[in-house]
C-alpha positions in Angstrom: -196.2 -58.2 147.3 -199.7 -59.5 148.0 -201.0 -56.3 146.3 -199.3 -57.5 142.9 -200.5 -60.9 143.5 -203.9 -59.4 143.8 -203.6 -57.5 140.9 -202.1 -60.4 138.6 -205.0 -62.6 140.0 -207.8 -60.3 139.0 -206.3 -59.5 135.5 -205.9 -63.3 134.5 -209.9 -63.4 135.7 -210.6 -60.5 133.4 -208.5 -61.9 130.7 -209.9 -65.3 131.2 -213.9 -64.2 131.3 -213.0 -62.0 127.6 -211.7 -65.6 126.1 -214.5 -67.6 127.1 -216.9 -64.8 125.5 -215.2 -65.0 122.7 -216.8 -66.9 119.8 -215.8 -69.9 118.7 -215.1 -69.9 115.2 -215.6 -73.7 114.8 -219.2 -73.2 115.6 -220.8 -72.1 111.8 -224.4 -70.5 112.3 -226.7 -70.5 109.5 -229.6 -68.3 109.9 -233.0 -69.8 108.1 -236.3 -68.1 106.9 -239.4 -68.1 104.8 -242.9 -69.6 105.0 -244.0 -73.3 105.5 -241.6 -75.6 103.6 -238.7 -73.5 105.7 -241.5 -73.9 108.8 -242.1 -77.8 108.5 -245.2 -79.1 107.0 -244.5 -82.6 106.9 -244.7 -85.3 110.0 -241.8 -85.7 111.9 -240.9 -89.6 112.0 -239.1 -91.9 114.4 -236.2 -91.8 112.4 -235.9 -88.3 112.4 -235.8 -87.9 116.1 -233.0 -91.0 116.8 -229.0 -90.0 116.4 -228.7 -86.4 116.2 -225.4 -85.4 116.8 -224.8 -82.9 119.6 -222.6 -80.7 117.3 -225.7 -79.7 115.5 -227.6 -77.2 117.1 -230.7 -75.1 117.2 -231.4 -72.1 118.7 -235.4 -71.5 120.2 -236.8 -68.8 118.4 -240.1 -69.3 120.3 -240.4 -70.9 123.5 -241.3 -74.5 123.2 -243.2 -76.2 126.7 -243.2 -79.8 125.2 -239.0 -80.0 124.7 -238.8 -77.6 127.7 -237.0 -75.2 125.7 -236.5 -71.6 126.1 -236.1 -68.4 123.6 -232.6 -67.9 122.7 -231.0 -70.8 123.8 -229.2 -74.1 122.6 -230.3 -77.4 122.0 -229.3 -80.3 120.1 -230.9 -80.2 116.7 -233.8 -83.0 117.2 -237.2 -81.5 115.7 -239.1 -79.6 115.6 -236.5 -76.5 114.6 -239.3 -73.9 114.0 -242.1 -73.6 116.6 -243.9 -76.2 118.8 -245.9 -78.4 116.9 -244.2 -77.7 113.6 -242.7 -80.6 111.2 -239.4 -81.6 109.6 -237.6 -78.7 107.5 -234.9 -78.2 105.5 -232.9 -77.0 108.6 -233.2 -81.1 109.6 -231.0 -82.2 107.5 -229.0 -79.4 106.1 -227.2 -79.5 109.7 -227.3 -83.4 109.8 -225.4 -83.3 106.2 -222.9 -80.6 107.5 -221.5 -82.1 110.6 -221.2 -85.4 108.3 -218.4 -83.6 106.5 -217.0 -80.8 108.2 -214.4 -82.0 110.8 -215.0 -83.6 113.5 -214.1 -80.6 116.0 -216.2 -78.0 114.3 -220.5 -77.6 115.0 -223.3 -76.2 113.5 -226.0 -74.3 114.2 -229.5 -72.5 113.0 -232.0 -70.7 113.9 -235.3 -71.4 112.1 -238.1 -68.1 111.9 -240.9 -69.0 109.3 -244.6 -68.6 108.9 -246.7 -71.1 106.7 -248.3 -68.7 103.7 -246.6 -65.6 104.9 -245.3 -63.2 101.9 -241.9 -62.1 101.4 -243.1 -58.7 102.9 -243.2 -60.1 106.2 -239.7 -59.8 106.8 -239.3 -56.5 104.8 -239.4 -53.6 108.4 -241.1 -50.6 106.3 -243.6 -53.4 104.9 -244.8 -55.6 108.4 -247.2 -53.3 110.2 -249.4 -52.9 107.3 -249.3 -56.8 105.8 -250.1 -57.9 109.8 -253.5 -55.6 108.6 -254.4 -57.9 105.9 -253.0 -61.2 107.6 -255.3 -63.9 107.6 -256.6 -64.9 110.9 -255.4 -68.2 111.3 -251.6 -66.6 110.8 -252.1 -64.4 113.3 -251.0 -66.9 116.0 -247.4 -67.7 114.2 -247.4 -63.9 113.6 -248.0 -63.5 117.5 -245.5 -66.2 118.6 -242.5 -63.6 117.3 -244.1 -60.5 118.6 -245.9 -59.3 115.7 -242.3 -59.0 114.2 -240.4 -62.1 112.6 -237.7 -59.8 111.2 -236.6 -58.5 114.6 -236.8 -62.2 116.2 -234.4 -63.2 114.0 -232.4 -60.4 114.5 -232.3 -60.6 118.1 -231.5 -64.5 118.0 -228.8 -63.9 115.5 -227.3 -61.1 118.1 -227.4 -63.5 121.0 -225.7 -66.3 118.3 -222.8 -64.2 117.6 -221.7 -64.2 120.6 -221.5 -67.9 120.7 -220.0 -68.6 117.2 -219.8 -67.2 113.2 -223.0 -66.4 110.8 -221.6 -68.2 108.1 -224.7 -68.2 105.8 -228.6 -67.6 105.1 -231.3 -69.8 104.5 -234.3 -69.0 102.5 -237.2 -70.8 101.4 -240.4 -68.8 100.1 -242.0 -67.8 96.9 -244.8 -69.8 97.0 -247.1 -66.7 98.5 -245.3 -64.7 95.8 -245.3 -66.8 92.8 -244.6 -65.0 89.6 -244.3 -61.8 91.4 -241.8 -59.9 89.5 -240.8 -57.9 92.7 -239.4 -60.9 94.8 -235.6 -60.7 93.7 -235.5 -57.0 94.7 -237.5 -57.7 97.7 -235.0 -60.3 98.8 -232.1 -59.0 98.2 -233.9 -55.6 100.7 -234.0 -58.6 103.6 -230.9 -60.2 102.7 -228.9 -57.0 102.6 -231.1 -55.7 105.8 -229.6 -58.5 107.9 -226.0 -57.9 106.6 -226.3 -54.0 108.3 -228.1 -55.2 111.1 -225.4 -57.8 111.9 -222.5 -56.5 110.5 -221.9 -59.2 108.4 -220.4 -58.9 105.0 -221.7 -60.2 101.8 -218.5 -62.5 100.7 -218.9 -64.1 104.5 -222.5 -65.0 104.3 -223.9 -66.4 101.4 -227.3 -66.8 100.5 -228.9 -70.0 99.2 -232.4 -69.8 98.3 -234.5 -73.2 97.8 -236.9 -73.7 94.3 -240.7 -74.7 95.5 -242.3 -78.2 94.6 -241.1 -78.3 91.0 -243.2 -78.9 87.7 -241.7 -82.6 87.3 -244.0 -82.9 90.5 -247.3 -81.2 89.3 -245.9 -78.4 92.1 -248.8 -75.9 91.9 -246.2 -73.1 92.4 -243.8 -74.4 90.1 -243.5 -71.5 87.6 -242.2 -69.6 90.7 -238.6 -71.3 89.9 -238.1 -69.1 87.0 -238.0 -66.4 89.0 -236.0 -68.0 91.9 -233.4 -69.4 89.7 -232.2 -65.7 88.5 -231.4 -65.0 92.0 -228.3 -64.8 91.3 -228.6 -62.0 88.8 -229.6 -59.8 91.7 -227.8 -61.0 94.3 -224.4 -62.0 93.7 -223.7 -63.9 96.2 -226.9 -66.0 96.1 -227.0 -69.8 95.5 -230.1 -71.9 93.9 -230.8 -75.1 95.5 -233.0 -77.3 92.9 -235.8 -78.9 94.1 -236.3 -81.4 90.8 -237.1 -85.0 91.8 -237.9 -83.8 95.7 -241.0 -85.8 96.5 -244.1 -84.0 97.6 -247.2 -84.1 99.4 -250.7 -84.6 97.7 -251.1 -80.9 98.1 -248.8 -80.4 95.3 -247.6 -77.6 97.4 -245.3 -79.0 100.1 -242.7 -81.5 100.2 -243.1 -85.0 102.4 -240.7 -86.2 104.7 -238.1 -87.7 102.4 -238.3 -84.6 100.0 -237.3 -82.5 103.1 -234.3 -84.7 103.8 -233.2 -84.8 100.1 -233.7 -81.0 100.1 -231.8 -80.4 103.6 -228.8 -82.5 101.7 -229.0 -79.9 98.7 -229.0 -77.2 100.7 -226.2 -78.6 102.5 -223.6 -79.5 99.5 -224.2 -75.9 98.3 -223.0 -74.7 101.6 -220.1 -77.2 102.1 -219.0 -75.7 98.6 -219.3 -72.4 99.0 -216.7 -73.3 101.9 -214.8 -75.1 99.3 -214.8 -78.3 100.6 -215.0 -81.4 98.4 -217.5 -83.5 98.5 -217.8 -87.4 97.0 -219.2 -87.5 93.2 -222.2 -89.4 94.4 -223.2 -86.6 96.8 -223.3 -84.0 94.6 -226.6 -82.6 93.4 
């Protein structure tokens, strides 16, 4: 008798330890790349730091001593998202604007690996070891803080994610370091459909949405890079084109201040939200 108890006990352990590794499909991961306006250019300000809610989450990508956070683990969402010493991002307020309207019991989290000035090749495998040969020095730092390798970071952090909840979508903002290149949709879609294999996600489960750069309305330097970004789509089908037009800048002509990342973060955000199919109030809409 005592045997069977035994073995009862230990199988409701085992059966108990395979739930709480299961992941929790109320937790919406939304993996985010590119160069500095997906890094954080701008200065984070007080108001950006007060009321995050605990259901929007980060994942360290790089260890950061000032927050006293470690690779690969969670943290409430207050910024920075990227690396230490980094500034406000899209990622900000994307994830403030989901948990706003997605229900109350579900959370959201991302995992932000960018590099100010760094080319779409960066994250292309085949392409890394020879673009860390022509790097400029004062990347080589960023490039260093994900092991020479910003592609397999993310992978890795997206492994470890999976296990806590659902990749339910990409983030990408770059172009700027390949503006009018001709190549970048095909180059894109190589990283996009990359992490797909390497994750085992599906297209139709993980949409992509791609931001436009400081736009001409703003004098954006970059700005004839939107052509190209806007036929995404065309390439990848399951791509989505967040507009940038009306997003204020910085004097650079190149970034996007504070309040243009939090407008932008919302953008992203809607476009997510209804990819989901949830409706969103007229005034929110972009």
């Amino acid at each position: 008798m005592m045997h069977k108890l035994l073995s009862v006990f230990v199988t409701l352990c085992a059966a108990g330890t395979l739930m709480a590794q299961k992941p929790d499909p109320k937790f919406s991961i939304y993996l985010c790349f590119g160069q500095s306006n997906m890094e954080g250019n701008a200065r984070i300000e007080e108001v950006d730091t007060q009321g995050v809610d605990p259901r929007f989450q980060m994942m360290a990508a790089t260890p950061n001593s000032k927050l006293n956070r470690e690779v690969g683990k969670w943290y409430t969402a207050v910024p920075p998202l990227c690396r230490e010493n980094t500034g406000l991002t899209p990622a900000d307020y994307f994830g403030r604007t989901m948990v706003k309207f997605l229900p109350e019991d579900e959370r959201v989290g991302v995992i932000n690996v960018a590099i100010g000035g760094c080319h779409i090749q960066t994250f292309i495998s085949d392409t890394i070891p020879s673009y860390l040969k022509r790097a400029p020095k004062w990347m080589i730092p960023m490039l260093e803080a994900y092991d020479n390798d910003p592609y397999k970071r993310l992978v890795e952090m997206a492994k470890l994610a999976q296990k806590d909840g659902v990749i339910r979508g990409i983030l990408l903002h770059q172009g700027e370091s390949n503006t009018n290149d001709p190549l970048w949709c095909g180059m894109v879609k190589q990283v996009y459909e990359r992490l797909l294999k390497d994750l085992n996600l599906k297209a139709k489960d993980v949409p992509l949405f791609a931001g436009e750069v400081v736009p001409e309305d703003r004098g954006g330097v970059c700005a004839s890079m939107n052509k190209i970004i806007q036929t995404l789509p065309q390439t990848i089908k399951t791509a989505h084109v967040v507009p940038a037009q009306g997003c204020t800048n910085a004097k650079d002509h190149l970034h996007f201040d504070a309040a243009g990342y939090r407008e932008l973060g919302r953008r992203y955000a809607v476009k997510a939200l209804q990819a989901r199919g949830i409706k969103l109030p007229e005034e929110e809409l972009v």
